[in-house]
Residue, then its C-alpha position, 0 to 999 in steps of 0.5 A: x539480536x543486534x540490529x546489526x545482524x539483520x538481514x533486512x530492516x523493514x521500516x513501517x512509519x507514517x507517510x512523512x518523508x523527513x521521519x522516513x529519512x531520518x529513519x533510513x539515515x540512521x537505519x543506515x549507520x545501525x546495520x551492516x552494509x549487506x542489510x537490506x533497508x525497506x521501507x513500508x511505504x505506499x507513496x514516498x519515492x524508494x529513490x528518495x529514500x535510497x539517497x538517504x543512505x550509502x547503499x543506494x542499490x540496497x533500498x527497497x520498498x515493500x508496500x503492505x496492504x491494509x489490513x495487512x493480516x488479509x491482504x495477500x499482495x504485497x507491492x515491490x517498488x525498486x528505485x532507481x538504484x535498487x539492483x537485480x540481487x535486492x529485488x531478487x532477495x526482497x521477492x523472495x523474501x515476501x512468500x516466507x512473510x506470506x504475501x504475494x509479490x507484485x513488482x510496481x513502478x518507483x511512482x507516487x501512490x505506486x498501483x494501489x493508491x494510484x487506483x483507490x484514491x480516485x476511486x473514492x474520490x467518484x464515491x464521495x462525488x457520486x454521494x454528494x450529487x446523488x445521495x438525498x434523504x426524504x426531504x431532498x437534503x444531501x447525505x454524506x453517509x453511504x446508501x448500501x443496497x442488499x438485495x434478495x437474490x431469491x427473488x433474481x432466481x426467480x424471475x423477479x426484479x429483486x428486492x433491496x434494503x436501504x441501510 
């Protein structure tokens, strides 16, 4: 198959918006002007991206989750130019891929990082304060608590189980 022929081109790269351009430029110059252009990207605008290329309306985002065989959710993220009919193809698109579409602002960290970042800035916060081996030093790693839920039903308080 030609990369010619395609209906849509999703672009997966790291998160680095000069490799990101350069990838829609030449995307761009390598499909027909129907394709629509995709980018896998968890934060850089699908905007920015969209004015890489002539075919603004045609460039979408579509942000997969890790780890992607398990994760059923996948984030649209339209850019300003993004239209109705990309959108529509690009939802539709994503239950044949096996995923469940979910539209999200053109935002950095979209919904997904926006909530997970300062969630795992509080738990690296949480084990630097309160974390503490037997001699009172910090830990870095994380304490994990397995409790017995046996005893719970039994009217007792629980055991746990450091790790």
């Amino acid at each position: 198959m030609e990369s010619r022929d395609v209906d849509f081109a999703i672009a997966a790269a790291t998160e680095d918006l000069e490799l990101k351009l350069a990838i829609f430029r030449k995307l761009d110059q390598a499909t027909l002007a129907e394709a629509i252009l995709v980018s896998n990207t968890s934060f850089i605008s699908i905007t920015l991206l969209g004015a890489a290329t002539k075919r603004a309306e045609r460039v979408i985002g579509m942000h997969f989750m890790n780890p992607v065989p398990v994760m059923q959710v996948v984030e649209i993220t339209r850019g300003i130019a993004t239209s109705q009919a990309t959108y529509d193809a690009t939802q539709k698109l994503a239950p044949d891929l096996g995923k469940t579409p979910v539209e999200v602002s053109d935002f950095p960290g979209f919904v997904s990082n926006r909530v997970l970042m300062p969630m795992i800035n509080v738990i690296a916060l949480t084990l630097t304060h309160y974390a503490r081996n037997s001699s009172g030093t910090a830990r870095l790693c994380p304490v994990f608590a397995f409790y017995d839920s046996r005893n719970l039903r039994q009217g007792g308080r629980g055991r746990a189980a450091r790790v």
